[in-house]
C-alpha positions as CSV (number, residue, x, y, z in Angstrom):
1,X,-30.6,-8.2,30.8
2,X,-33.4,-10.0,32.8
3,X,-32.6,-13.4,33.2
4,X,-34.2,-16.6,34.6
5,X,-35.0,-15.8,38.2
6,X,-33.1,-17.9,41.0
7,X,-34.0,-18.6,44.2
8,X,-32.3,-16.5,46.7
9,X,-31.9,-18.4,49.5
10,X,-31.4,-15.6,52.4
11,X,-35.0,-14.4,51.8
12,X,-36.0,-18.1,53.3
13,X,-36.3,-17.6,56.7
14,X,-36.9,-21.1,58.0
15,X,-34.1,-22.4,54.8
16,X,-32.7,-24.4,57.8
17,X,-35.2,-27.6,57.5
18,X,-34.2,-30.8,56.7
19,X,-30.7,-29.2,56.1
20,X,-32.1,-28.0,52.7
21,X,-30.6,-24.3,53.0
22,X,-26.6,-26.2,53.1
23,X,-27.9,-28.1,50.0
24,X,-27.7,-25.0,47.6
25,X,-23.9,-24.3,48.5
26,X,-22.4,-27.3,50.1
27,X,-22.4,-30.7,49.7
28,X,-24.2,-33.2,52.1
29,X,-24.4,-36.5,52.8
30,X,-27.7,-38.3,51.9
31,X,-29.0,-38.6,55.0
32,X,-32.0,-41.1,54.2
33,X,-32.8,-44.6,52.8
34,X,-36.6,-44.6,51.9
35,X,-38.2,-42.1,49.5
36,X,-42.2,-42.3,49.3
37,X,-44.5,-40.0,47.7
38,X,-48.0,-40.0,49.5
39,X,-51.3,-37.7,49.0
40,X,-52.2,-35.4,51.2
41,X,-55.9,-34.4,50.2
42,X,-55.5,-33.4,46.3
43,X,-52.1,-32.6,46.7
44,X,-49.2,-35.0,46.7
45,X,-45.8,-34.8,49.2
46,X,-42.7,-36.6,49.4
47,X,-41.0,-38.3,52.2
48,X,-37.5,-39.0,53.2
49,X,-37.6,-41.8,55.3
50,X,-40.4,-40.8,58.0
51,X,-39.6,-37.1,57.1
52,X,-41.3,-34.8,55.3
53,X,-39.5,-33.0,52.4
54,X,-39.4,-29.4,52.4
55,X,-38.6,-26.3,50.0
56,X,-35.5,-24.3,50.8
57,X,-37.8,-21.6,52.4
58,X,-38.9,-24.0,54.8
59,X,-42.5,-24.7,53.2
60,X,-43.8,-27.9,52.6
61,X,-43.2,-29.8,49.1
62,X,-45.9,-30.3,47.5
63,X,-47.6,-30.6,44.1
64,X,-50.6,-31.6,42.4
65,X,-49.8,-33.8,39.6
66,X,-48.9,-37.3,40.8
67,X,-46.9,-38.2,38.2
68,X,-44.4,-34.6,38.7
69,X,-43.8,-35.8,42.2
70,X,-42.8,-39.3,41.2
71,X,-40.5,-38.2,38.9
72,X,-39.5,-35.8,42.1
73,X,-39.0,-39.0,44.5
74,X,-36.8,-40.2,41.6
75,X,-34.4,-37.4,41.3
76,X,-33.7,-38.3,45.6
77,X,-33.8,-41.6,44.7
78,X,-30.6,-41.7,42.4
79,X,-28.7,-39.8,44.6
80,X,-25.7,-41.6,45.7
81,X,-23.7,-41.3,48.8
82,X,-23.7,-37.0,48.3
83,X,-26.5,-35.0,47.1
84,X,-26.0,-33.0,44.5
85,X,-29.2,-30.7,44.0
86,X,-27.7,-28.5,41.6
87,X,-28.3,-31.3,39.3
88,X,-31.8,-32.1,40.3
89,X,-33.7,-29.7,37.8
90,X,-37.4,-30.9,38.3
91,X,-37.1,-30.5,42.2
92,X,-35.4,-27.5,41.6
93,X,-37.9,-25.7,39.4
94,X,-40.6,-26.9,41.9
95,X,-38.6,-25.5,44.9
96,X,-38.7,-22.3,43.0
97,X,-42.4,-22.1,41.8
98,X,-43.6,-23.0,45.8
99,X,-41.3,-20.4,47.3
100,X,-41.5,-17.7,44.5
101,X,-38.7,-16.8,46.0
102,X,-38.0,-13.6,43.9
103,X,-41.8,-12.6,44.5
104,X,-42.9,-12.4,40.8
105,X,-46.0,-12.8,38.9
106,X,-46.7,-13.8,35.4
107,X,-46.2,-10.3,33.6
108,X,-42.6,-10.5,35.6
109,X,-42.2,-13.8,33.9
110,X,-43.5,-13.6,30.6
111,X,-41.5,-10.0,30.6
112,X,-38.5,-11.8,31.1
113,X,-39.0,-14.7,29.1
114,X,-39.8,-12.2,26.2
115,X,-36.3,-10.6,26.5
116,X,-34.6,-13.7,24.9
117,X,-35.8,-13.1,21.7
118,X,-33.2,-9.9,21.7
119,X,-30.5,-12.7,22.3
120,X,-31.7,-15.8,20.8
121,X,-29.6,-17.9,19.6
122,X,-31.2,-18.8,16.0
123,X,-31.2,-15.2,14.9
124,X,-27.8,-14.6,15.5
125,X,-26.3,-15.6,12.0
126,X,-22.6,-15.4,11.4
127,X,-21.5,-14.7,7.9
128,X,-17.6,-15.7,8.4
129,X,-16.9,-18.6,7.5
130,X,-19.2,-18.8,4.6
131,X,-19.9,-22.4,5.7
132,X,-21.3,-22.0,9.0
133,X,-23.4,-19.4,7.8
134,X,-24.8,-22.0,5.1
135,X,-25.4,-24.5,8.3
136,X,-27.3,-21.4,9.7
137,X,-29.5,-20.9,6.6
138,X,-30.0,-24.8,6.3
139,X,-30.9,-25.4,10.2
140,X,-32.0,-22.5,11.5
141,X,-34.3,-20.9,8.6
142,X,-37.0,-23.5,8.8
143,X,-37.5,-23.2,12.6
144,X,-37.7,-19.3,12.5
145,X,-40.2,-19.7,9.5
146,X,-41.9,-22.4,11.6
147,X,-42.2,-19.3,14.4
148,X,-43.2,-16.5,12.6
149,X,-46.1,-18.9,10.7
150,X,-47.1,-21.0,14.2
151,X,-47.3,-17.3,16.4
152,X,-48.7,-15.1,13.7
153,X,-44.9,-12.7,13.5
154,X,-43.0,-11.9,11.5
155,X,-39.0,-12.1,13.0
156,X,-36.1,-11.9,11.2
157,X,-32.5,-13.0,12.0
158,X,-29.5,-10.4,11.7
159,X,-26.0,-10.9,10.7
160,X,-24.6,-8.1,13.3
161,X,-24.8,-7.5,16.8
162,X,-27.5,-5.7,16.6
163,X,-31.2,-7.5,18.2
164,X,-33.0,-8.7,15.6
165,X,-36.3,-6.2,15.4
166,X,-39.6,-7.0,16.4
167,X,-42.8,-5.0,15.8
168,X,-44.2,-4.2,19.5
169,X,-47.6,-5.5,17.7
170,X,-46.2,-9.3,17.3
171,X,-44.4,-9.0,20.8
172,X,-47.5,-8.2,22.1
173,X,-49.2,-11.4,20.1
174,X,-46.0,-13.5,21.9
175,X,-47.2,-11.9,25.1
176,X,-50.6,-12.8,25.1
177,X,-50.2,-16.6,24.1
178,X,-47.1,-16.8,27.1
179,X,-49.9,-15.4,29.6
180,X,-52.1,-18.5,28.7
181,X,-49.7,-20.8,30.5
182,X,-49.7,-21.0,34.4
183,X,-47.2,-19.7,37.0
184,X,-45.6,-22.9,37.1
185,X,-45.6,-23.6,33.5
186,X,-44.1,-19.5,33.1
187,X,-41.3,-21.1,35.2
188,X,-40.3,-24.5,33.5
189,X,-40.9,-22.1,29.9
190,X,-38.6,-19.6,31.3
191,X,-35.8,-22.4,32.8
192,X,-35.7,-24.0,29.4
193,X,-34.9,-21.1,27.5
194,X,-31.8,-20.3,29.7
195,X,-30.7,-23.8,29.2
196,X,-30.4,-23.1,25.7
197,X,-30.3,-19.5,25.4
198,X,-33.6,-19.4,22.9
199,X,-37.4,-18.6,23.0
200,X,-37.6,-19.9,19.5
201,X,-36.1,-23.6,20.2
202,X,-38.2,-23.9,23.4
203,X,-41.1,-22.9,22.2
204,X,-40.3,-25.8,19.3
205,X,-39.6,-28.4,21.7
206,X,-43.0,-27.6,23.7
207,X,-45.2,-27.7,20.6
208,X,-43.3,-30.5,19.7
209,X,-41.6,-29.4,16.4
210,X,-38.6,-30.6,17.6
211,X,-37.3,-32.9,20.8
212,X,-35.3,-31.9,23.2
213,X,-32.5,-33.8,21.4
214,X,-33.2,-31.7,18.3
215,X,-33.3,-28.5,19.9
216,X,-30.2,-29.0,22.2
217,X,-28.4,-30.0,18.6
218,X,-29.6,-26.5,16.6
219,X,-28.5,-24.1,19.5
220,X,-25.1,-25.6,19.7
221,X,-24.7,-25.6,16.1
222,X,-21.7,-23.4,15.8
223,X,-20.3,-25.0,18.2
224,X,-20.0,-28.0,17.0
225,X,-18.8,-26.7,13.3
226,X,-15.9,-25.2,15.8
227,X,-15.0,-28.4,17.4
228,X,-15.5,-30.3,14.2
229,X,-13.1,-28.1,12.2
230,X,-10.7,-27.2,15.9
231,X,-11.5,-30.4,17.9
232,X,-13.0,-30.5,21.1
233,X,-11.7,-30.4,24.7
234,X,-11.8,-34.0,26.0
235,X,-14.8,-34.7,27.4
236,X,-15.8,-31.0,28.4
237,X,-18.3,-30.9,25.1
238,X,-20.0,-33.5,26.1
239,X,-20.5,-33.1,29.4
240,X,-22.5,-29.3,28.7
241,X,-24.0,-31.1,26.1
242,X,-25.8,-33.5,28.4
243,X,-26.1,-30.7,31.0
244,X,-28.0,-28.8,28.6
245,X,-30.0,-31.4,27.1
246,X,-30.8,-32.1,30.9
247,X,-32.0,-28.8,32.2
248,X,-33.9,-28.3,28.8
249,X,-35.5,-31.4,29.3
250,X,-36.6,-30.9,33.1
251,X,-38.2,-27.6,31.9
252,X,-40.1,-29.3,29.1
253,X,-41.3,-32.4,31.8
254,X,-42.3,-29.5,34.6
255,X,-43.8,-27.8,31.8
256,X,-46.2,-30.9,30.9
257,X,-47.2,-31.7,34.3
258,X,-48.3,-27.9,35.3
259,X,-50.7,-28.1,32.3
260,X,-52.4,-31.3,31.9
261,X,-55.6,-32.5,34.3
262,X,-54.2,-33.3,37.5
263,X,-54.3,-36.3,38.6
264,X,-54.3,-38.1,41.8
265,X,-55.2,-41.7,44.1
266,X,-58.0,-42.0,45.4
267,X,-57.7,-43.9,48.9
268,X,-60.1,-46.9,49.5
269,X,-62.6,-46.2,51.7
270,X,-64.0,-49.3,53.4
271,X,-67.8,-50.1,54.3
């Protein structure tokens, strides 16, 4: 099935810069002090040290919200004495919307983004042990009602293995609203529903029925009536939990600042 599209680093040609390519697969070293986002024009660039940063295809980084790319400098900023980019979600999903590395479009996107609702996590209900499927009904009903009112469809959850059925009039509905959000926006909408395996949820947490925290929570429901009823494996839980909450909350952040006005400094020009 279609998933979330990852850069592919050997299609970058000049990967090489800054050391960038060695990023993705070993680690490095930070290799600067000083991290300083400046404009360039209307569009806004960070700097390590004196250096310019650049995407693991060589290009230039660059955005045009001022705010995404502070939030950018940050993520370099809290690196410690190794860089772990893999853990750097904002920069990541940037990397991936400048260097389109997988050379897709919108339809590609939304197409793939679309597929989750054959997989999605609250529609998957599980009638063994009668209790969890209770926690199901209890948790998961009113989001999916909250869906099928909010989008105009009608989806239903399904007790087998089966993917839940949906009419190819309300997919296209789904489609048409997921093509009124930008490239870069397709990308942090598609990013977030990996993270938690679910259109529904992210969807939720964009339009703000529920936060990130929330949504995290509801897809790893069953898991935690496992480890409640099982126990856990020290400290493994928690650690995906944050992961997830993480990634689900970079998407949601990349998300915001691909759709509202751009903004930027304007430099003081003296008389």
């Amino acid at each position: 099935m279609f998933r979330f599209i990852k850069s592919v680093l050997p299609q970058c040609s000049s990967a090489n810069r800054l050391g960038l390519r060695d990023l993705h697969t070993v680690r490095k070293k930070r290799f600067y002090k000083n991290v300083s986002v400046v404009q360039n024009n209307s569009k806004f660039e960070i700097n390590l040290d004196n250096k310019k940063l650049k995407t693991p295809c060589g290009s230039t980084f660059q955005v045009n919200n001022e705010a995404l790319a502070h939030i950018v400098a940050n993520e370099w900023l809290s690196q410690d004495e190794e860089i772990f980019l893999n853990q750097m979600h904002v920069t990541g999903l940037c990397n991936t919307s400048i260097d389109n590395p997988g050379k897709v479009d919108n339809k590609i996107l939304v197409s793939s983004i679309l597929n989750f609702l054959n997989t999605d996590t609250v529609l998957f209900y599980a009638d063994d042990p009668p209790a969890l499927l209770e926690l199901q009904k209890l948790n998961w009903s009113p989001i999916i009602n909250w869906f099928n009112e909010r989008y105009g469809v009608n989806v239903e959850p399904t007790l087998d293995i089966s993917p839940p059925h949906v009419s190819q009039e309300h997919i296209e509905k789904l489609e048409k609203h997921l093509l009124s959000y930008n490239f870069e926006a397709l990308q942090g909408i598609s990013f977030g529903c990996d993270a938690i395996k679910s259109l529904i949820l992210t969807l939720a947490v964009i339009d703000r029925k529920l936060t990130v925290s929330q949504a995290v929570k509801l897809s790893r429901l069953e898991l935690e009536f496992q480890t409640e009823k099982w126990g856990s494996v020290e400290w493994a839980h928690d650690l995906e939990g944050h992961d997830t909450t993480s990634r689900l909350a970079a998407a949601n952040i990349f998300l915001y600042y691909n759709t509202v006005i751009n903004t930027k400094r304007e430099k003081n020009i003296q008389a």
